[in-house]
MIPADO-736527 format. One record per residue (C-alpha): z, y, x. Coordinates in pm, whole numbers, padded with zeros to 5 digits, always signed. Layout:
N
ZYX;...
//
This chain:
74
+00000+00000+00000;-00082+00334+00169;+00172+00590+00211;+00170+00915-00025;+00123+01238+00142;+00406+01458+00042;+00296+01826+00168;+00586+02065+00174;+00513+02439+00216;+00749+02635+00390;+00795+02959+00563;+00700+02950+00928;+00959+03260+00971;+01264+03150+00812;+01182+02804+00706;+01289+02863+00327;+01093+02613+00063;+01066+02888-00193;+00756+03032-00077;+00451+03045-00308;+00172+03252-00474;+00264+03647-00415;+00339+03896-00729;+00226+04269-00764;+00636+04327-00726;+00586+04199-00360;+00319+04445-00235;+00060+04184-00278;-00224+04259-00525;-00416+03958-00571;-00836+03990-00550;-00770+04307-00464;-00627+04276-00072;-00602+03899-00017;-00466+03564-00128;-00139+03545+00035;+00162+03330+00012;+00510+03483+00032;+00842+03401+00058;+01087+03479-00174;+01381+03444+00086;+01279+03666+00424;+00923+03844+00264;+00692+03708+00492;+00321+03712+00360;+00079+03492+00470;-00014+03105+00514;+00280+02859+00481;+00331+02554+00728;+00243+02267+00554;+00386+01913+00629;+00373+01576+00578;+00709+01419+00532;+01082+01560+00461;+01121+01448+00799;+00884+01694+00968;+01048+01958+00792;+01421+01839+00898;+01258+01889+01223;+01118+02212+01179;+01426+02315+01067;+01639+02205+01334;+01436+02351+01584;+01448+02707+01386;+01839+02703+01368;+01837+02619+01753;+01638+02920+01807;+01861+03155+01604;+02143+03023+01796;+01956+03054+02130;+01913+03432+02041;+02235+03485+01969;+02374+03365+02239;+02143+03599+02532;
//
């Protein structure tokens, strides 16, 4: 049986799920400027990362909240 790709979206700045199609609220006027995603958490506007398994993203994630710590710490 072959695997189901799962595809989750998230922000490549924060990492936040809860990004998705952007409203005239956000500064984003669709067919007018461009198609943009944005994310409802941090603001960002543009493409989402997209992977393949919850796994990725734990990844993704980890790496993120090692980087915030990094910062914090120079």
């Amino acid at each position: 049986m072959k695997k189901r790709k799962v595809d989750i979206a998230a922000c490549p700045v924060c990492g936040s799920r809860r990004i998705g199609m952007g409203k005239l609220n956000s500064g984003v006027l669709f067919g007018v400027t461009s198609w943009k995603s944005v994310c409802e958490d941090c603001g960002y506007q543009g493409e989402p990362l997209l992977f393949d398994s919850e796994e990725e993203y734990k990844l993704f994630k980890n790496a993120l909240e090692e980087q915030k710590k990094n910062k914090k710490s120079i």
